[in-house]
C-alpha positions as CSV (number, residue, x, y, z in Angstrom):
1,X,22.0,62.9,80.7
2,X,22.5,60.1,77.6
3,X,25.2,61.0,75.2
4,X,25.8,58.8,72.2
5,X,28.9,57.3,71.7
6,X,28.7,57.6,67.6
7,X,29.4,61.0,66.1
8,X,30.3,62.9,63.5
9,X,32.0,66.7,63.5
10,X,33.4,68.2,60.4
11,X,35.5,71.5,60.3
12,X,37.7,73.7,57.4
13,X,39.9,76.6,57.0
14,X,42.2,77.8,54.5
15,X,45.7,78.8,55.7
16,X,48.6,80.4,53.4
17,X,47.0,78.8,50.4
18,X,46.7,75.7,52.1
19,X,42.6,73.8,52.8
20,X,42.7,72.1,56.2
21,X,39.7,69.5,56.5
22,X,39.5,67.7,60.0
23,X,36.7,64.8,60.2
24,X,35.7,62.8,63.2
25,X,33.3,60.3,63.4
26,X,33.4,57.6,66.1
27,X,30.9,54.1,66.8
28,X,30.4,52.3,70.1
29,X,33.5,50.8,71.9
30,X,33.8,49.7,75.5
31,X,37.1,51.9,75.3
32,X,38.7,54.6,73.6
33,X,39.8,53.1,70.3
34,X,41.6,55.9,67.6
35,X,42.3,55.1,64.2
36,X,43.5,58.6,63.1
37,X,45.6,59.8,59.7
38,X,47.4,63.0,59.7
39,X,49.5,64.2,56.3
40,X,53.0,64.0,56.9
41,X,53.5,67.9,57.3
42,X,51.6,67.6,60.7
43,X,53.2,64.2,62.0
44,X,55.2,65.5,64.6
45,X,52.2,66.9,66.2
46,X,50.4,63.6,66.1
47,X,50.8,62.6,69.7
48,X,49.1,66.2,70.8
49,X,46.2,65.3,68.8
50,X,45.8,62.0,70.0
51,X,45.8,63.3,73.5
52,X,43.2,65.9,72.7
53,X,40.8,63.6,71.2
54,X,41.1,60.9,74.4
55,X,40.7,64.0,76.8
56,X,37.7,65.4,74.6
57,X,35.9,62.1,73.5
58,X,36.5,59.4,76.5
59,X,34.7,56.9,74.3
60,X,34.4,54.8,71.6
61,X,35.7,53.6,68.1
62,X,36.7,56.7,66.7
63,X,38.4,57.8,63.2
64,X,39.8,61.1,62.8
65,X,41.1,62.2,59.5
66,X,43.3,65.5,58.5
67,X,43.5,66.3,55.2
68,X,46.1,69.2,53.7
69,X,45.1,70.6,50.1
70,X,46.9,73.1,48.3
71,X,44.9,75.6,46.8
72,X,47.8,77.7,44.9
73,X,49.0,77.0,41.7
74,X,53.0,76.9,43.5
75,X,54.9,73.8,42.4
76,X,56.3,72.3,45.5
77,X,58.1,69.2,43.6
78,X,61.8,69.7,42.9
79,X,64.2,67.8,40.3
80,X,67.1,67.1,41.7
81,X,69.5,67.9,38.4
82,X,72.7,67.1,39.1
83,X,71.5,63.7,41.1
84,X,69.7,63.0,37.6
85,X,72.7,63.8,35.2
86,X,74.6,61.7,37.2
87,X,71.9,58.5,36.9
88,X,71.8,59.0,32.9
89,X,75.7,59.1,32.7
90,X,75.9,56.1,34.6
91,X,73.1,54.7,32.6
92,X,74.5,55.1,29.3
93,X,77.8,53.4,30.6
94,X,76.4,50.3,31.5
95,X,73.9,50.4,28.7
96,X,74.5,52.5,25.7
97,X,72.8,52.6,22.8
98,X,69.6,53.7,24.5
99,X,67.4,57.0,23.6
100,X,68.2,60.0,25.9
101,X,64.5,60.2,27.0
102,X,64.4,55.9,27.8
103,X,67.5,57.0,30.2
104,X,65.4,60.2,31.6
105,X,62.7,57.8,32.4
106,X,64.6,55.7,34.5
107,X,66.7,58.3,36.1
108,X,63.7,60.1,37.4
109,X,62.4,56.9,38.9
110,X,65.8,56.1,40.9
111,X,66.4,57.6,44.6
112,X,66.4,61.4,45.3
113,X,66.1,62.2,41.7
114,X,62.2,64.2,43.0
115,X,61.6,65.7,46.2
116,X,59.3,67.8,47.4
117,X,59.9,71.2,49.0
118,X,58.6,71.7,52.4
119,X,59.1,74.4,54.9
120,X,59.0,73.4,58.4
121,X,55.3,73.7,60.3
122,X,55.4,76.7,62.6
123,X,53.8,77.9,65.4
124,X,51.2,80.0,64.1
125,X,50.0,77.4,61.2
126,X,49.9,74.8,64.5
127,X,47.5,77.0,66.2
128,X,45.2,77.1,63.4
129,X,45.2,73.6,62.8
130,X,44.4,73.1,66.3
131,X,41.4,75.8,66.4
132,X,39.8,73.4,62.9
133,X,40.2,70.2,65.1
134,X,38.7,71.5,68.6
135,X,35.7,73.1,66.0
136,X,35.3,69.5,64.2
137,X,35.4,68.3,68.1
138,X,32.5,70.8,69.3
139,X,30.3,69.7,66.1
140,X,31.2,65.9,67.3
141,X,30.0,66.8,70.6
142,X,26.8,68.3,69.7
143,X,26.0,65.6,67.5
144,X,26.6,63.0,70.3
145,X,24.0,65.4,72.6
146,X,21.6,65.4,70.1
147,X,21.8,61.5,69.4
148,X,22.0,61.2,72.9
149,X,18.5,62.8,73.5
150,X,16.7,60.8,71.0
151,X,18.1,58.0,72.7
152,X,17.5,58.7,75.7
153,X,13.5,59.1,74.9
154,X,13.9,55.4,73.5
155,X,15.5,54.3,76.5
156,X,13.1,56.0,78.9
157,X,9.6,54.2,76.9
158,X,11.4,50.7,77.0
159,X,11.8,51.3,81.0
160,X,7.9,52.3,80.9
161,X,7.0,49.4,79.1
162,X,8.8,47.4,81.9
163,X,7.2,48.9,84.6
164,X,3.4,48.6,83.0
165,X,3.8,44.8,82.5
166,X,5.2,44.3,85.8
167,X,2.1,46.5,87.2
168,X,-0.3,43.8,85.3
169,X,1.1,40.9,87.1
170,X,-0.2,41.0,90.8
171,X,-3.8,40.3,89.0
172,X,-2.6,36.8,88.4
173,X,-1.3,36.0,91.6
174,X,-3.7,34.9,93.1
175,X,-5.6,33.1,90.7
176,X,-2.0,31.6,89.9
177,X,-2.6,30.1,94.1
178,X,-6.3,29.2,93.2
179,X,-5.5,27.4,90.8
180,X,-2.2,25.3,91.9
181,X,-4.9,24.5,95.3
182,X,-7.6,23.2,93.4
183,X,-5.1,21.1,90.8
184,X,-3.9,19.1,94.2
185,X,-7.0,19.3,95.8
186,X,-8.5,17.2,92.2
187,X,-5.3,15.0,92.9
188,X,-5.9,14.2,95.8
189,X,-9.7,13.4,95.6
190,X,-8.0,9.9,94.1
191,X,-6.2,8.5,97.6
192,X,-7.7,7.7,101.0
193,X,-6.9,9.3,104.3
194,X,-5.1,11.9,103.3
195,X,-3.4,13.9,105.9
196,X,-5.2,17.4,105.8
197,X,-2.2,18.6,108.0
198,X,0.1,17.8,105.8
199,X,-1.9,18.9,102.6
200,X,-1.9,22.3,104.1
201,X,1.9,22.5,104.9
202,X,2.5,21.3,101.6
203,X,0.4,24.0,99.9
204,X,2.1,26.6,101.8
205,X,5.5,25.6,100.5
206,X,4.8,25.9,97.4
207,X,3.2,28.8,97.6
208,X,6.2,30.5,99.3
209,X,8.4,28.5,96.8
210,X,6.3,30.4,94.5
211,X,6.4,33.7,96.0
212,X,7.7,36.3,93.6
213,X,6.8,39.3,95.7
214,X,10.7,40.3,96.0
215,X,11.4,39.8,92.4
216,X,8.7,42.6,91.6
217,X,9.9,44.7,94.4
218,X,14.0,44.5,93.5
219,X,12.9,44.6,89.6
220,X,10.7,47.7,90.4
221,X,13.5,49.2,92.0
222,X,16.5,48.5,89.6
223,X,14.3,50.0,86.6
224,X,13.8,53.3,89.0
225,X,17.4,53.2,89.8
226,X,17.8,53.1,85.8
227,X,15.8,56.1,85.0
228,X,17.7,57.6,88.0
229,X,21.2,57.4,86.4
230,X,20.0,57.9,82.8
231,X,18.4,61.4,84.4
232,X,21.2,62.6,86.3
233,X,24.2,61.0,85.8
234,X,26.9,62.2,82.9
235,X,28.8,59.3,81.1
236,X,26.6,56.7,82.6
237,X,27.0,54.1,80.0
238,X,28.8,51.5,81.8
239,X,26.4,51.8,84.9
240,X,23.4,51.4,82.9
241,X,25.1,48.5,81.1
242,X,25.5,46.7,84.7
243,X,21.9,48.0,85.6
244,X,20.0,46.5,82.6
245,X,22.1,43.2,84.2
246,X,20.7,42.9,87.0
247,X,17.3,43.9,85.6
248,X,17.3,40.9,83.3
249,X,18.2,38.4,86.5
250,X,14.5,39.9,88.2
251,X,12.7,39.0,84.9
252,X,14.0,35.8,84.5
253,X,13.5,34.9,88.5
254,X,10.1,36.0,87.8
255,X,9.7,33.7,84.7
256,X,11.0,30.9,86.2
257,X,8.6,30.9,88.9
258,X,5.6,32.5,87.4
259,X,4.2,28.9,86.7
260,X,1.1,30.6,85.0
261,X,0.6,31.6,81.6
262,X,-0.4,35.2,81.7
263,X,2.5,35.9,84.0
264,X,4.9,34.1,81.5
265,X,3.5,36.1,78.7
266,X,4.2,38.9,80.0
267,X,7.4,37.8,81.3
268,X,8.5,37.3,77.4
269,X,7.3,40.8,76.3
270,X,9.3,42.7,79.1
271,X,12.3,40.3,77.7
272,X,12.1,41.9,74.9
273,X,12.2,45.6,75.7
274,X,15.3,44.5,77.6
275,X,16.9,43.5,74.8
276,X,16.1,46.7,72.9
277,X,17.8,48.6,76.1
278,X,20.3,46.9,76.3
279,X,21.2,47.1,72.5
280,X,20.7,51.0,73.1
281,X,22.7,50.9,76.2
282,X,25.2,49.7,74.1
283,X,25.7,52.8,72.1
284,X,25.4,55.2,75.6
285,X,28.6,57.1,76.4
Protein backbone atom coordinates (compact mmCIF):
# COMPACT_ATOMS: atom_id res chain seq x y z
CA UNK A 1 0.00 0.00 0.00
CA UNK A 2 1.48 3.76 -1.22
CA UNK A 3 1.21 6.46 1.31
CA UNK A 4 2.31 9.93 0.39
CA UNK A 5 4.86 11.54 2.19
CA UNK A 6 3.09 15.27 1.79
CA UNK A 7 0.18 15.96 4.07
CA UNK A 8 -1.82 18.15 5.61
CA UNK A 9 -4.09 17.73 9.01
CA UNK A 10 -5.67 20.54 10.82
CA UNK A 11 -7.40 20.35 14.27
CA UNK A 12 -9.14 23.07 17.07
CA UNK A 13 -10.61 23.35 20.45
CA UNK A 14 -11.24 25.90 22.80
CA UNK A 15 -10.05 25.38 26.45
CA UNK A 16 -10.74 27.93 29.49
CA UNK A 17 -11.16 30.67 27.06
CA UNK A 18 -8.24 29.80 25.29
CA UNK A 19 -8.40 28.61 20.93
CA UNK A 20 -5.82 25.85 20.35
CA UNK A 21 -5.07 25.41 16.44
CA UNK A 22 -2.47 22.63 15.66
CA UNK A 23 -1.38 22.38 11.72
CA UNK A 24 0.73 19.84 10.06
CA UNK A 25 1.74 19.68 6.77
CA UNK A 26 4.86 17.85 5.65
CA UNK A 27 6.75 17.36 1.74
CA UNK A 28 9.08 14.60 0.71
CA UNK A 29 12.32 14.03 2.64
CA UNK A 30 14.60 11.05 2.64
CA UNK A 31 14.32 11.47 6.56
CA UNK A 32 12.33 12.82 9.15
CA UNK A 33 12.98 16.53 8.99
CA UNK A 34 10.58 18.85 11.80
CA UNK A 35 10.52 22.42 11.71
CA UNK A 36 7.83 22.80 14.44
CA UNK A 37 6.70 26.29 16.57
CA UNK A 38 4.99 25.94 19.84
CA UNK A 39 3.87 29.36 21.92
CA UNK A 40 5.91 29.69 24.83
CA UNK A 41 3.08 28.44 27.41
CA UNK A 42 3.59 24.91 25.90
CA UNK A 43 7.52 24.87 25.58
CA UNK A 44 8.29 22.61 28.15
CA UNK A 45 6.24 20.04 26.52
CA UNK A 46 8.05 20.52 23.18
CA UNK A 47 10.22 17.48 23.33
CA UNK A 48 6.83 15.13 23.86
CA UNK A 49 5.52 16.52 20.77
CA UNK A 50 8.47 16.06 18.75
CA UNK A 51 8.56 12.47 19.76
CA UNK A 52 5.03 11.99 18.89
CA UNK A 53 5.14 13.39 15.51
CA UNK A 54 8.59 11.11 14.59
CA UNK A 55 6.66 8.03 16.13
CA UNK A 56 3.36 8.98 14.12
CA UNK A 57 4.89 10.38 10.76
CA UNK A 58 8.33 8.33 10.09
CA UNK A 59 8.75 10.57 7.05
CA UNK A 60 9.45 13.60 5.43
CA UNK A 61 9.89 17.47 5.65
CA UNK A 62 7.34 18.29 8.03
CA UNK A 63 6.09 21.72 9.71
CA UNK A 64 3.95 21.64 12.63
CA UNK A 65 2.52 24.73 14.07
CA UNK A 66 0.59 25.43 17.61
CA UNK A 67 -1.10 28.36 17.85
CA UNK A 68 -2.72 29.74 21.49
CA UNK A 69 -5.52 32.51 21.05
CA UNK A 70 -7.35 34.08 23.79
CA UNK A 71 -10.82 34.39 23.25
CA UNK A 72 -11.76 36.37 26.62
CA UNK A 73 -11.70 39.83 27.01
CA UNK A 74 -9.14 39.15 30.56
CA UNK A 75 -6.02 41.42 30.43
CA UNK A 76 -3.11 39.20 31.03
CA UNK A 77 -0.39 42.17 30.76
CA UNK A 78 0.72 43.55 34.09
CA UNK A 79 2.55 47.12 34.92
CA UNK A 80 4.96 46.61 37.12
CA UNK A 81 4.29 50.16 39.31
CA UNK A 82 6.72 50.48 41.60
CA UNK A 83 9.66 49.16 39.02
CA UNK A 84 8.13 52.09 36.81
CA UNK A 85 8.07 54.91 39.59
CA UNK A 86 11.41 54.05 40.20
CA UNK A 87 12.63 54.40 36.26
CA UNK A 88 10.79 57.98 36.10
CA UNK A 89 12.49 59.08 39.42
CA UNK A 90 15.68 58.12 38.19
CA UNK A 91 14.83 59.63 34.90
CA UNK A 92 14.12 62.99 36.06
CA UNK A 93 17.48 62.99 38.05
CA UNK A 94 19.57 62.58 35.27
CA UNK A 95 17.42 64.57 32.96
CA UNK A 96 14.98 67.02 34.37
CA UNK A 97 13.10 69.29 32.75
CA UNK A 98 11.31 66.69 30.77
CA UNK A 99 7.24 66.13 30.58
CA UNK A 100 5.92 63.47 32.98
CA UNK A 101 4.40 61.47 30.05
CA UNK A 102 8.11 61.72 27.80
CA UNK A 103 9.54 59.97 31.16
CA UNK A 104 6.41 57.38 31.19
CA UNK A 105 7.34 56.59 27.69
CA UNK A 106 10.61 55.58 28.46
CA UNK A 107 10.05 53.93 31.68
CA UNK A 108 7.58 51.57 30.27
CA UNK A 109 10.08 50.57 27.58
CA UNK A 110 13.03 49.71 30.15
CA UNK A 111 13.32 46.05 31.77
CA UNK A 112 10.47 44.48 33.83
CA UNK A 113 8.46 47.55 33.75
CA UNK A 114 5.42 44.93 31.58
CA UNK A 115 4.98 41.40 32.13
CA UNK A 116 2.55 39.21 31.40
CA UNK A 117 0.62 36.98 33.84
CA UNK A 118 0.72 33.43 33.28
CA UNK A 119 -0.41 30.52 35.31
CA UNK A 120 1.56 27.44 35.02
CA UNK A 121 0.20 24.66 32.19
CA UNK A 122 -1.46 21.81 34.03
CA UNK A 123 -2.27 18.53 33.55
CA UNK A 124 -5.55 18.63 32.36
CA UNK A 125 -5.03 21.62 29.76
CA UNK A 126 -1.82 19.20 28.57
CA UNK A 127 -4.24 16.43 27.81
CA UNK A 128 -6.32 18.53 25.73
CA UNK A 129 -3.69 19.93 23.80
CA UNK A 130 -2.41 16.52 23.17
CA UNK A 131 -6.05 15.06 22.02
CA UNK A 132 -5.97 18.52 19.16
CA UNK A 133 -2.55 17.38 17.95
CA UNK A 134 -3.10 13.34 17.69
CA UNK A 135 -6.73 14.63 15.77
CA UNK A 136 -4.56 17.15 13.33
CA UNK A 137 -2.25 13.83 13.19
CA UNK A 138 -5.26 11.35 12.14
CA UNK A 139 -6.44 14.08 9.43
CA UNK A 140 -2.55 14.15 8.31
CA UNK A 141 -2.76 10.53 7.98
CA UNK A 142 -5.80 10.20 6.08
CA UNK A 143 -4.75 12.75 3.76
CA UNK A 144 -1.41 10.92 3.15
CA UNK A 145 -3.75 7.55 2.38
CA UNK A 146 -5.75 9.30 0.11
CA UNK A 147 -2.78 10.95 -1.80
CA UNK A 148 -1.26 7.76 -1.50
CA UNK A 149 -3.95 5.95 -3.55
CA UNK A 150 -4.10 8.35 -6.38
CA UNK A 151 -0.53 7.83 -6.50
CA UNK A 152 -0.44 4.64 -6.43
CA UNK A 153 -2.87 4.31 -9.63
CA UNK A 154 -0.10 6.62 -11.36
CA UNK A 155 2.53 4.48 -10.40
CA UNK A 156 0.80 1.19 -11.24
CA UNK A 157 -0.09 2.71 -15.35
CA UNK A 158 3.71 3.87 -15.65
CA UNK A 159 4.68 0.05 -14.70
CA UNK A 160 2.00 -1.01 -17.48
CA UNK A 161 3.33 1.13 -19.89
CA UNK A 162 6.77 -0.52 -19.23
CA UNK A 163 5.73 -3.85 -19.53
CA UNK A 164 3.57 -3.23 -23.03
CA UNK A 165 6.70 -1.64 -24.72
CA UNK A 166 8.85 -4.33 -23.53
CA UNK A 167 6.04 -6.97 -24.90
CA UNK A 168 6.52 -5.09 -28.54
CA UNK A 169 10.17 -5.75 -28.69
CA UNK A 170 10.67 -9.58 -29.50
CA UNK A 171 8.93 -8.56 -33.02
CA UNK A 172 12.09 -6.84 -33.91
CA UNK A 173 14.48 -9.38 -32.95
CA UNK A 174 14.76 -11.11 -35.48
CA UNK A 175 14.48 -8.84 -38.19
CA UNK A 176 17.19 -6.85 -35.99
CA UNK A 177 19.48 -10.55 -36.93
CA UNK A 178 18.18 -10.40 -40.68
CA UNK A 179 19.20 -7.48 -41.10
CA UNK A 180 22.93 -7.25 -39.32
CA UNK A 181 23.35 -10.88 -41.76
CA UNK A 182 22.47 -9.43 -44.93
CA UNK A 183 24.55 -5.91 -44.05
CA UNK A 184 27.90 -8.28 -43.84
CA UNK A 185 26.81 -10.62 -46.26
CA UNK A 186 26.58 -7.03 -48.93
CA UNK A 187 30.11 -6.37 -47.32
CA UNK A 188 31.47 -9.12 -48.04
CA UNK A 189 30.24 -9.64 -51.69
CA UNK A 190 33.35 -6.98 -52.20
CA UNK A 191 36.54 -9.42 -51.14
CA UNK A 192 37.56 -12.85 -52.51
CA UNK A 193 37.75 -16.13 -50.75
CA UNK A 194 36.16 -15.35 -47.96
CA UNK A 195 36.24 -17.93 -45.15
CA UNK A 196 32.53 -19.11 -44.92
CA UNK A 197 33.67 -20.69 -41.53
CA UNK A 198 34.69 -17.85 -40.18
CA UNK A 199 31.78 -15.65 -41.59
CA UNK A 200 29.52 -17.92 -39.58
CA UNK A 201 31.41 -17.74 -36.30
CA UNK A 202 31.59 -14.18 -36.73
CA UNK A 203 27.81 -13.78 -37.10
CA UNK A 204 27.12 -15.80 -34.17
CA UNK A 205 29.13 -13.49 -31.98
CA UNK A 206 27.55 -10.81 -32.68
CA UNK A 207 24.50 -12.11 -32.49
CA UNK A 208 25.05 -13.40 -28.87
CA UNK A 209 26.91 -9.99 -28.25
CA UNK A 210 23.62 -8.79 -29.32
CA UNK A 211 21.47 -11.05 -27.25
CA UNK A 212 19.18 -9.05 -25.02
CA UNK A 213 17.08 -12.01 -24.01
CA UNK A 214 18.17 -11.61 -20.23
CA UNK A 215 17.70 -7.94 -20.20
CA UNK A 216 13.92 -8.52 -21.03
CA UNK A 217 13.65 -11.38 -18.65
CA UNK A 218 15.47 -9.44 -15.35
CA UNK A 219 13.53 -6.11 -16.60
CA UNK A 220 10.28 -8.15 -16.76
CA UNK A 221 10.96 -9.30 -13.44
CA UNK A 222 12.09 -6.12 -11.50
CA UNK A 223 8.80 -4.29 -12.79
CA UNK A 224 6.72 -7.36 -11.26
CA UNK A 225 8.78 -7.29 -8.27
CA UNK A 226 7.74 -3.38 -8.27
CA UNK A 227 4.00 -3.85 -8.45
CA UNK A 228 4.70 -6.62 -5.79
CA UNK A 229 5.99 -4.19 -3.10
CA UNK A 230 3.83 -1.18 -4.08
CA UNK A 231 0.77 -3.98 -3.51
CA UNK A 232 1.76 -5.36 -0.30
CA UNK A 233 4.26 -3.77 1.31
CA UNK A 234 3.67 -0.68 4.02
CA UNK A 235 6.34 2.23 3.92
CA UNK A 236 7.85 0.83 0.79
CA UNK A 237 9.35 4.07 -0.45
CA UNK A 238 12.86 3.41 -0.12
CA UNK A 239 12.55 -0.12 -1.74
CA UNK A 240 10.79 1.12 -4.63
CA UNK A 241 13.37 3.93 -4.89
CA UNK A 242 16.21 1.11 -5.26
CA UNK A 243 13.70 -0.94 -7.49
CA UNK A 244 12.98 1.77 -10.14
CA UNK A 245 17.26 1.61 -10.02
CA UNK A 246 17.77 -1.36 -11.11
CA UNK A 247 14.83 -1.07 -13.53
CA UNK A 248 16.53 1.81 -15.34
CA UNK A 249 20.05 -0.33 -15.60
CA UNK A 250 17.65 -3.19 -17.80
CA UNK A 251 16.43 -0.31 -20.07
CA UNK A 252 19.56 1.08 -20.75
CA UNK A 253 21.34 -2.54 -21.26
CA UNK A 254 18.67 -3.01 -23.65
CA UNK A 255 19.29 0.43 -25.46
CA UNK A 256 22.66 0.02 -25.72
CA UNK A 257 22.38 -3.18 -27.52
CA UNK A 258 19.18 -2.89 -29.27
CA UNK A 259 21.17 -1.65 -32.47
CA UNK A 260 17.81 -1.26 -34.38
CA UNK A 261 15.63 1.57 -34.49
CA UNK A 262 12.20 0.36 -33.45
CA UNK A 263 13.82 -1.23 -30.49
CA UNK A 264 15.56 2.09 -29.52
CA UNK A 265 12.41 3.91 -29.90
CA UNK A 266 10.88 2.15 -27.78
CA UNK A 267 13.70 2.00 -25.52
CA UNK A 268 13.29 6.10 -25.19
CA UNK A 269 9.50 5.91 -24.41
CA UNK A 270 9.92 3.33 -21.47
CA UNK A 271 12.80 5.96 -20.39
CA UNK A 272 10.46 8.14 -19.90
CA UNK A 273 7.77 6.54 -17.82
CA UNK A 274 10.77 5.78 -15.62
CA UNK A 275 11.35 9.05 -15.02
CA UNK A 276 7.82 9.92 -14.15
CA UNK A 277 8.09 6.78 -11.40
CA UNK A 278 10.78 7.67 -10.19
CA UNK A 279 9.73 11.33 -9.66
CA UNK A 280 6.50 9.77 -7.98
CA UNK A 281 8.62 7.35 -6.13
CA UNK A 282 10.05 10.18 -4.80
CA UNK A 283 7.05 11.46 -2.89
CA UNK A 284 6.16 7.56 -1.57
CA UNK A 285 6.41 7.06 2.20
Amino acid sequence: MVLSMTGFGRAEGVFEGKKLTVDIKSLNSKTFDLNIKVPLRYKEKEFDVRKLLNDKLLRGKVDCYINCENLEDSNDVNINKEIVKSYIAQLSDISPGAEAVEYLQMAVRMPEAISNKTTDLNDEEWRFLLKIINEAISKFLEFRTTEGAILQTELGKNIKNIELKLSEVPPYEEERIVAIRERYQNVLKEFENVDETRFYQEMAYYTEKLDISEEKVRLAQHLKYYNDVMNTEDFNGKKLGFISQEIGREINTLGSKANHTAIQKLVVEMKDDLEKIKEQTLNVL
